[in-house]
ZADRENMI-283910 format. One record per atom (N, C-alpha, C): x, y, z; residue in one letter. Coordinates in steps of 0.2 Angstrom, whole numbers, plus 5000, padded with zeros to 4 digits. Layout:
ZADRENMI-283910
XYZA/...
This chain:
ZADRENMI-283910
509550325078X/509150355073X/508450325072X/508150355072X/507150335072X/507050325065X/506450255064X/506550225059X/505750295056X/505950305050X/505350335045X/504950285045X/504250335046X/503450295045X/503250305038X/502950255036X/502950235028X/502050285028X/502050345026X/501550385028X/501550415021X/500850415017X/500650435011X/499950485012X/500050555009X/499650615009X/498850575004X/498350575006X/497750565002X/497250625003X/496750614999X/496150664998X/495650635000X/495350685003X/494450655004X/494050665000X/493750644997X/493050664990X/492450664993X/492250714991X/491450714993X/490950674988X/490650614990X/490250564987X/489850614981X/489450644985X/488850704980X/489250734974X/489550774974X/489950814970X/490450794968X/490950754972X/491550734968X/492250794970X/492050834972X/492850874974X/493050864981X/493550874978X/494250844984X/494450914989X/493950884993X/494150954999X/494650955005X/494850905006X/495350895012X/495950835012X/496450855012X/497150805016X/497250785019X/497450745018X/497650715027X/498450645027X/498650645030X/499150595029X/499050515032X/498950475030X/498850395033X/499550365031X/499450305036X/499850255037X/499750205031X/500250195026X/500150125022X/500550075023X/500850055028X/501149995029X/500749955027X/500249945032X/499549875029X/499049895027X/499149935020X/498749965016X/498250025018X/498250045013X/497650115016X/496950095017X/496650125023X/496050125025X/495650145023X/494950085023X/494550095019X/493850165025X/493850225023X/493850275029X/493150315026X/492750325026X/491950375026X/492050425030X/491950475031X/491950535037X/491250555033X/490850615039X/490550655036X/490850735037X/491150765032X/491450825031X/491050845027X/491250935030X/490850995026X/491051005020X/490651015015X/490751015008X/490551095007X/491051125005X/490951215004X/490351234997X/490651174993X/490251174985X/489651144987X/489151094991X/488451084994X/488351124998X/488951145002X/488851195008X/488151155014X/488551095014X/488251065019X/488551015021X/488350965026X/488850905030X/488650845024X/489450815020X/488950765016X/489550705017X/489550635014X/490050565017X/490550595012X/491350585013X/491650585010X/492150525010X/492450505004X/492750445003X/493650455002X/494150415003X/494750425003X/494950414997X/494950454993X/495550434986X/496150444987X/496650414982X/497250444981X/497350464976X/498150494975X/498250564971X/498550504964X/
């Protein structure tokens, strides 16, 4: 039997605005990564940094 990955669903925030536009699932065994992307934001409707929260 294959051991389960200790794997927790997070959101991305977009810095400017504040809404949560995307999920994604990471690895928290040794904590969650501290992670920036630049993703499109539909409500700026442009490319802006987005931060990882949790739920």
């Amino acid at each position: 039997m294959a051991k389960s990955l200790k794997r927790e669903h997070v959101w991305f925030e977009c810095k400017d605005c504040g809404s949560r536009n995307y999920r994604t699932p990471v690895n928290v065994v040794g904590g969650v990564p501290k992670i920036e992307l630049k993703k499109y934001c539909k409500n700026e409707r442009k490319h802006t940094v987005h931060k990882i929260r949790r739920k």
